[in-house]
N, C-alpha and C positions, 0 to 999 in steps of 0.2 A: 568737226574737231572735238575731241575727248577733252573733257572740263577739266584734268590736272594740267594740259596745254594750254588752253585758254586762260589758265588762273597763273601760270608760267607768264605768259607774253606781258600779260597787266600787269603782273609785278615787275618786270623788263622796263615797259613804258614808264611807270611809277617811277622806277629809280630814275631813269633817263632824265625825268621833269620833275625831279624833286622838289625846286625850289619853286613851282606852281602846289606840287600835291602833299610837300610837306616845309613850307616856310618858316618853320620854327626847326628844322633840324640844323645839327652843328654844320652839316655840308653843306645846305640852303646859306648858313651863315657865310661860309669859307668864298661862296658865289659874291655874297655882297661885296664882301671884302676885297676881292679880285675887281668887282665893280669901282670902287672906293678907288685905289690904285690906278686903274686905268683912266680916272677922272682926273688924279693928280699927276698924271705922268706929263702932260701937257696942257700946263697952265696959263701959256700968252694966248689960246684958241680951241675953243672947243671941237671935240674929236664926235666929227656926224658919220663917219664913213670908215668900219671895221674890217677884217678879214681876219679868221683866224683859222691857222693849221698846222701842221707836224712836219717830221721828219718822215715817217714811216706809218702804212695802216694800222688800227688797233691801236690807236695811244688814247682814245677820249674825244676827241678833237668834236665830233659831231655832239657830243653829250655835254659837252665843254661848252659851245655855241649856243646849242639851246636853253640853257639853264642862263649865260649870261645873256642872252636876248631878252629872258623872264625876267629876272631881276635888274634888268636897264625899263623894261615897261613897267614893271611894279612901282619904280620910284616917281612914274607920271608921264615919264618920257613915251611918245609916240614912235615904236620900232618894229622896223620892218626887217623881217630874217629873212635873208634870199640862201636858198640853196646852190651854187655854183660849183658844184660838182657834180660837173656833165657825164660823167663815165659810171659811177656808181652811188649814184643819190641815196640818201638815207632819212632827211627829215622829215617826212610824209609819213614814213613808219612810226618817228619818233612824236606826229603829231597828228597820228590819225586819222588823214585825209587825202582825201584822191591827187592823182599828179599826173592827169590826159592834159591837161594846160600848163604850164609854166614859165620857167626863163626862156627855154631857147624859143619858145613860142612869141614873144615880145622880143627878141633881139633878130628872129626872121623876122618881124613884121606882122604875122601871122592875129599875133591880137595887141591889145592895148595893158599896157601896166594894169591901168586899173581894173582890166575885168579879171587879168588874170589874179593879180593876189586874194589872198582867202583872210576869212578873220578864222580867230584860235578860240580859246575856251579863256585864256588871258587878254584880260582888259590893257585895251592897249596895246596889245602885240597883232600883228600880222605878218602873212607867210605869202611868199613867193617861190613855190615849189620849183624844182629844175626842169618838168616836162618833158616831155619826149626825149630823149639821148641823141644828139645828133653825130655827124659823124666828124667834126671839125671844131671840137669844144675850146681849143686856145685860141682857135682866131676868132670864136663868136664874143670871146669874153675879153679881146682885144680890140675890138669891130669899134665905129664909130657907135653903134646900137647901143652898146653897153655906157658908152658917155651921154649920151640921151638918154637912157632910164637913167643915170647917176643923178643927172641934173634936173631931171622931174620929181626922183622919187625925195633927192633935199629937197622940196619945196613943199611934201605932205609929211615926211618924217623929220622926226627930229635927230633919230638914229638906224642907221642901215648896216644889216651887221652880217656877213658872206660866210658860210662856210663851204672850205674849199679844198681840192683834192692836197695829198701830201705833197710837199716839195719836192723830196728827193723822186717821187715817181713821174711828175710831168710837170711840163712848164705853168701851170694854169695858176696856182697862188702865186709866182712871182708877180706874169701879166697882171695882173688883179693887185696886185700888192703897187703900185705904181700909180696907182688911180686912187687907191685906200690913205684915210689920214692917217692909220695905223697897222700895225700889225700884232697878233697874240701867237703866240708858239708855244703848240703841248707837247709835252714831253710823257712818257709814260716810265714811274721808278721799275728799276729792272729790267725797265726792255727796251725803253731807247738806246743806243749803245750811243755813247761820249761821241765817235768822230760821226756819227748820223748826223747827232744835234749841232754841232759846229758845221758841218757842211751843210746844213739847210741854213744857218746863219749865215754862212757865208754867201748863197744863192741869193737869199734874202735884200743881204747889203748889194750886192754885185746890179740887185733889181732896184735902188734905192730906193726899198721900204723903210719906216719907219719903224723900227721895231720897237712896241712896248714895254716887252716883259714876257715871261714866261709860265705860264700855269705848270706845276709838276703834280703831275696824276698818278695815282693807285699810290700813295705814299702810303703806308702802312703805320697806324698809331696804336697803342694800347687798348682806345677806345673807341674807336672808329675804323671801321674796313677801309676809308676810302679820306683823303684829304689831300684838301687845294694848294698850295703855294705859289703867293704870286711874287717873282722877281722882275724889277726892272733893268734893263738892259745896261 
């Protein structure tokens, strides 16, 4: 690989995990914030069991995840990111490490929660890659397996946080959204279109999720390429 490519990718992955590789920026801030919010959204019980995802691919939603799994571990909390999106996985890219083992590995049976999760480069965090691609990803993430790792992995984390395919494209964030004490919806300015985002709300309610709020991505500021906006529902 030619080193103006390699020096491309790192800068890709950098931005991805900013709020690991650069905790003092205003976006790292925007992360907390969103964190902050999703703390107060539900104040009679604490929220151990997230899901967050879109209307449509390309909104953030995967870079959105890992930065708030970051900065939910940075504050002390013990959080485990599972990637649950069987069809086209992305945070092993985003976190630099192998994915022959993962979810669907643990939901056939195949191995155990704990041999499959990985630790990160962030204290405190751990990763549950998606593994293998199976060919039945709604019913593995519906299956009795998947309320067995729920109920194991509450017992070593304090926070479990799913990223999961788009709404509008396959059932798998509703299922999942039903099991979840919350839910996060990315939006992306200028390319989510208005009736996308209401009719993934509406799949959403129909699954009775719990919707938190919304992150709205690529917002364009003076000073900044890129910022967070969190609304509650």
């Amino acid at each position: 690989m030619a080193r103006k490519d390699r020096k491309q990718i790192f800068q890709l992955q950098n931005r991805s995990l900013i709020s690991m590789t650069n905790p003092k920026s205003p976006i790292a801030e925007q992360f907390r914030t969103i964190r902050t919010n999703i703390q107060f959204s539900n104040v009679d019980e604490e929220i151990q069991t997230m899901i967050v995802t879109s209307s449509g691919p390309g909104e953030g939603k995967s870079t959105t995840t890992a930065n708030l799994a970051v900065v939910f571990s940075q504050q002390g909390k013990r959080v485990l990111m599972i990637d649950a999106d069987l069809r086209k996985p992305t945070v092993h890219y985003t976190f630099r490490t192998e994915n022959h083992i993962g979810l669907s590995n643990v939901l056939t049976r195949q191995t155990t929660l704990e041999e499959a999760v990985q630790t990160t480069a962030q204290e405190n965090l751990w990763l549950l890659t998606s593994g293998p691609i199976p060919p039945n990803p709604s019913e593995l993430l519906g299956s009795k397996g998947m309320q067995n790792l729920l109920e194991k992995a509450k017992d070593e984390y304090d926070l479990i946080i799913f990223d999961t395919p788009p709404v509008l494209a396959v059932t798998d964030a509703q299922v999942l959204s039903n099991l979840a004490d919350g839910v996060v919806l990315v939006v992306s300015s200028g390319k989510t279109e208005t009736d996308a985002a209401k009719k993934a709300k509406e799949l959403l309610d129909s699954a009775k999720a719990k919707i938190l709020g919304v992150v709205l991505n690529n917002k364009k500021q003076e000073e900044s390429h890129y910022y967070y906006y969190y609304g509650g529902k």
